[in-house]
C-alpha positions in Angstrom: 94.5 113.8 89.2 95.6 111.7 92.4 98.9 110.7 93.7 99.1 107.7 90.9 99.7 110.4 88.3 98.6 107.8 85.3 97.8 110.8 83.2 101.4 111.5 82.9 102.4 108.1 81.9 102.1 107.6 77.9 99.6 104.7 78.1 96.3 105.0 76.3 92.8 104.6 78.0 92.8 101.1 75.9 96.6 100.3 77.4 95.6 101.4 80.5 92.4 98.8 81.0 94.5 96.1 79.4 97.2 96.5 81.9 94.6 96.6 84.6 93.4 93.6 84.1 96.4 91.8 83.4 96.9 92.8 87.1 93.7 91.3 88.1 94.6 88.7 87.0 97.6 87.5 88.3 97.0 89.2 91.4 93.3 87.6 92.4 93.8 84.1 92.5 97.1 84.7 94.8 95.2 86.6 97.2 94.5 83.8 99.7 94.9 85.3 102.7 91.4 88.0 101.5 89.7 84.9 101.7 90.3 84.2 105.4 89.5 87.2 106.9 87.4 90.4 106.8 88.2 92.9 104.5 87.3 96.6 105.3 87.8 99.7 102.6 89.3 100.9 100.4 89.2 104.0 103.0 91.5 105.9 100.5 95.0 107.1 100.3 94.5 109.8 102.5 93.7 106.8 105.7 96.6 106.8 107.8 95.7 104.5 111.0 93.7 102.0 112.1 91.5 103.0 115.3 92.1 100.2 117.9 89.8 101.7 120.7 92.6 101.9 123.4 94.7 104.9 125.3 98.1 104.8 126.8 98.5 104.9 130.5 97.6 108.0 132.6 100.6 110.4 132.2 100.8 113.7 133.9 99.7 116.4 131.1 101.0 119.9 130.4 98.8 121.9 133.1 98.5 121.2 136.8 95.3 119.1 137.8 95.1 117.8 134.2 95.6 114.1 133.1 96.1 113.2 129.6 96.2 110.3 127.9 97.4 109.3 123.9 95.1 107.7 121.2 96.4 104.3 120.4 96.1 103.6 116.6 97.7 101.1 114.5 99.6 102.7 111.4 98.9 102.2 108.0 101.6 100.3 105.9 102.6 100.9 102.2 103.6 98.2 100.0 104.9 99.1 96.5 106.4 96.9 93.5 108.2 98.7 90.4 107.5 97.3 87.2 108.2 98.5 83.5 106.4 98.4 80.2 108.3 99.1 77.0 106.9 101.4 74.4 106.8 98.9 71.9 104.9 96.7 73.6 102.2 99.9 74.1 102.2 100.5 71.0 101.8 96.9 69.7 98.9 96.6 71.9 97.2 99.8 70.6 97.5 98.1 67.3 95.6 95.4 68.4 98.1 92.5 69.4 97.0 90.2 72.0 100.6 88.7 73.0 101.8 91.7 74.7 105.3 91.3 77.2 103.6 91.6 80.4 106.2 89.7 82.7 107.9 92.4 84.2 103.9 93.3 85.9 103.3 89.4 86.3 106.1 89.3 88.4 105.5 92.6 90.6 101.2 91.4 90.6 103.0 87.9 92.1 105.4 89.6 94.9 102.9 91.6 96.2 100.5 89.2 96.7 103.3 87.2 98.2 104.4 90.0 100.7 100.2 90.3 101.4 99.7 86.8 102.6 102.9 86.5 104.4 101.5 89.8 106.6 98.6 88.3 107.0 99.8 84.7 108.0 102.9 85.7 109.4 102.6 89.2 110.5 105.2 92.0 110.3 107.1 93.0 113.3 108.7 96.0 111.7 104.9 97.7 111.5 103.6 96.2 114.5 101.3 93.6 113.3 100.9 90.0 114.2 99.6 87.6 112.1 97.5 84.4 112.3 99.4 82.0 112.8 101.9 83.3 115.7 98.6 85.2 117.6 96.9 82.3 117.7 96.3 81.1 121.3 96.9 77.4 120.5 99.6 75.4 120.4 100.6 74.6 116.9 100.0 71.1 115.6 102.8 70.0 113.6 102.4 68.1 110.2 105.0 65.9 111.2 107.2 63.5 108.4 104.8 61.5 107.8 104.3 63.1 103.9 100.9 64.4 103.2 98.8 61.7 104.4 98.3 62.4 108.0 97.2 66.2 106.6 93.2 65.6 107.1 93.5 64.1 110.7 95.6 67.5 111.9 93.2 69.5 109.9 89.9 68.0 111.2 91.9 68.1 114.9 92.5 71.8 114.8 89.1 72.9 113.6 88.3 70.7 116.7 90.7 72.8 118.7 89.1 75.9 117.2 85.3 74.4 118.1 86.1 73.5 121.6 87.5 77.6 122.2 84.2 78.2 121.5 84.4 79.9 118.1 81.9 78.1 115.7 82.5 77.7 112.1 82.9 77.9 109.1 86.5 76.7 109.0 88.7 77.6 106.1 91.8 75.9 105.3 95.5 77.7 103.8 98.2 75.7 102.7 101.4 77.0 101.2 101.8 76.0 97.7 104.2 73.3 98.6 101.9 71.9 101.4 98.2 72.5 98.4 100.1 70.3 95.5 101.2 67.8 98.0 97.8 67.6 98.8 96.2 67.7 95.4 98.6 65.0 94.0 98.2 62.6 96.6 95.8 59.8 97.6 95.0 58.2 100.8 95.9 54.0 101.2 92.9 52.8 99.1 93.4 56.1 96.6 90.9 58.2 98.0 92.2 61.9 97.1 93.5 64.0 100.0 91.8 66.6 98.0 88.3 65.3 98.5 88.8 64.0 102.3 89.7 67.9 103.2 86.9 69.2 101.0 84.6 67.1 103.1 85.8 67.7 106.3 85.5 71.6 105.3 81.7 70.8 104.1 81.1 68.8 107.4 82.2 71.9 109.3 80.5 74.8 108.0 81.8 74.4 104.1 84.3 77.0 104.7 87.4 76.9 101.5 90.8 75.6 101.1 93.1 78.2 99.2 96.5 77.8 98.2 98.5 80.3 99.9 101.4 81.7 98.4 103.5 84.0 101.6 102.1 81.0 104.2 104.8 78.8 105.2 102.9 75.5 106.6 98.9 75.3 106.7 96.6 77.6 108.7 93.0 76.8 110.0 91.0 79.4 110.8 87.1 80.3 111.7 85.3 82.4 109.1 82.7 83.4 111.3 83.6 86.6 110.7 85.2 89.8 113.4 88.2 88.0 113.9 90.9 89.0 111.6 90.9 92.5 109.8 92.2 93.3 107.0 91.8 97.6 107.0 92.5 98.5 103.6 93.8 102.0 102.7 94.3 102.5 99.2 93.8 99.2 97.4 96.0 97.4 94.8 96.3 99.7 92.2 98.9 101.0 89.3 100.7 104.0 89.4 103.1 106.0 87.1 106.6 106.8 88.2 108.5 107.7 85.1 109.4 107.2 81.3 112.1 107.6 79.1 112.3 107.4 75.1 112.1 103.3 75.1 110.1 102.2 78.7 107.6 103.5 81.0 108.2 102.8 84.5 105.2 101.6 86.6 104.4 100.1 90.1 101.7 98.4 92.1 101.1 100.1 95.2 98.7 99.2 98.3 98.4 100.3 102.0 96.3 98.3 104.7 96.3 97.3 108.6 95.8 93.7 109.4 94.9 92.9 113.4 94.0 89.7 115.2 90.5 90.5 117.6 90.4 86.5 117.9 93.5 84.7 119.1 91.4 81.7 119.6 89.7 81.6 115.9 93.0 80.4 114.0 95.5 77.0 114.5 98.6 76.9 112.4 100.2 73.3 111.5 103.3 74.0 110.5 106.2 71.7 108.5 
């Protein structure tokens, strides 16, 4: 038993691994920023801090002749998103049916890959991280009002900013989901997809991926040479039980992680 408690929840084995899924799979495909960066863990529930290798200032400690000086350690933060199930719907699964109500967890799988990305894009001021785009070292690039069509020029310019730092390839790409069907419904003066002309800029440079990034406002470029942005993950995304009554059973998504920038220099955001 762990601090999930799904053996109290009155869900089958069978329930259980449907509702699993069902998570998977609203939640992978959202999970752009995990595609950016490096990904460490799960550590477990029990991992509290990230390590970051540094001490505070030299402060006089509690005996005379004796320095001391504190560990500096990034905390772990803990995301949760209730959902509910009802009983029915349990039941009519158990019983075979393949059109089961899952909204109410399609909605909490979509938030909390929202809240994810945004972390990792955006950062979190409240838990002390910053995220790629406002660490990064350069000066934004703006996508200007010129609609989508000037998007591969500040793309191939910012990997070019990226290259010229020093930090090779390959270059991925992030666009919010305003900024990816923009891109995917639109064609350059002679109808050449934007699609294609990113896609090939990305191959040219490493063949790094474009992801649509739901929690990114803007587009992000980033090097995914790997050490520069970590992602520390605690307890992964995972379902726990909270409570039930005679007609619903009361669930949540729960995760704890760290995100850090070692790079400044590896990411370039474009924003709108």
């Amino acid at each position: 038993m762990n601090h999930l408690l799904r053996g109290h929840a009155p869900i089958t084995d069978e329930a259980w691994k449907q509702i699993d899924e069902e998570a998977s799979d609203s939640l992978v495909p959202r999970l752009a920023g995990r595609k950016m960066v490096d990904f460490t863990g799960p550590l477990g529930w029990g991992h509290s801090a990230t390590d970051l290798g540094r001490v505070s200032d030299t402060e006089k400690g509690p005996a005379d002749g004796v320095d001391m000086r504190s560990r500096q350690v990034l905390p772990l933060i803990e995301l949760r998103a209730p959902f509910t199930v009802s009983r029915s719907e349990l039941e009519a699964l158990d019983r075979g049916a393949v059109d089961t109500d899952f909204d109410s967890l399609n909605d909490a799988a979509r938030q909390m890959a929202v809240a994810e990305n945004a972390a990792i894009f955006h950062g979190l001021k409240e838990a002390g991280m910053e995220g790629i785009a406002a660490a990064s070292s350069h000066d934004p690039i703006p996508l200007g009002s010129n609609g989508f069509q000037d998007y591969p020029e500040h793309i191939a310019k910012a990997i070019e900013v990226i290259l010229s730092s020093g930090v090779e390839g390959p270059y991925g790409v992030a666009l919010s989901p305003e900024c990816y069907t923009g891109v995917v419904e639109s064609a350059e003066k002679g109808g050449y997809p934007l699609l294609s002309h990113i896609r090939k800029i990305l191959q040219e440079s490493g063949g790094g991926p474009m992801v649509w990034a739901p929690g990114l406002d803007g587009v992000v470029v980033a090097s995914l040479r790997g050490g520069d942005f970590l992602f520390e993950s605690g307890q992964d995304l995972s379902i726990g039980y909270d409570s039930h009554d005679a007609e619903m059973v009361n669930l949540y998504i729960e995760e704890s992680f760290t995100f850090r920038v070692a790079t400044p220099e590896a990411a370039v955001a474009l924003p709108k």
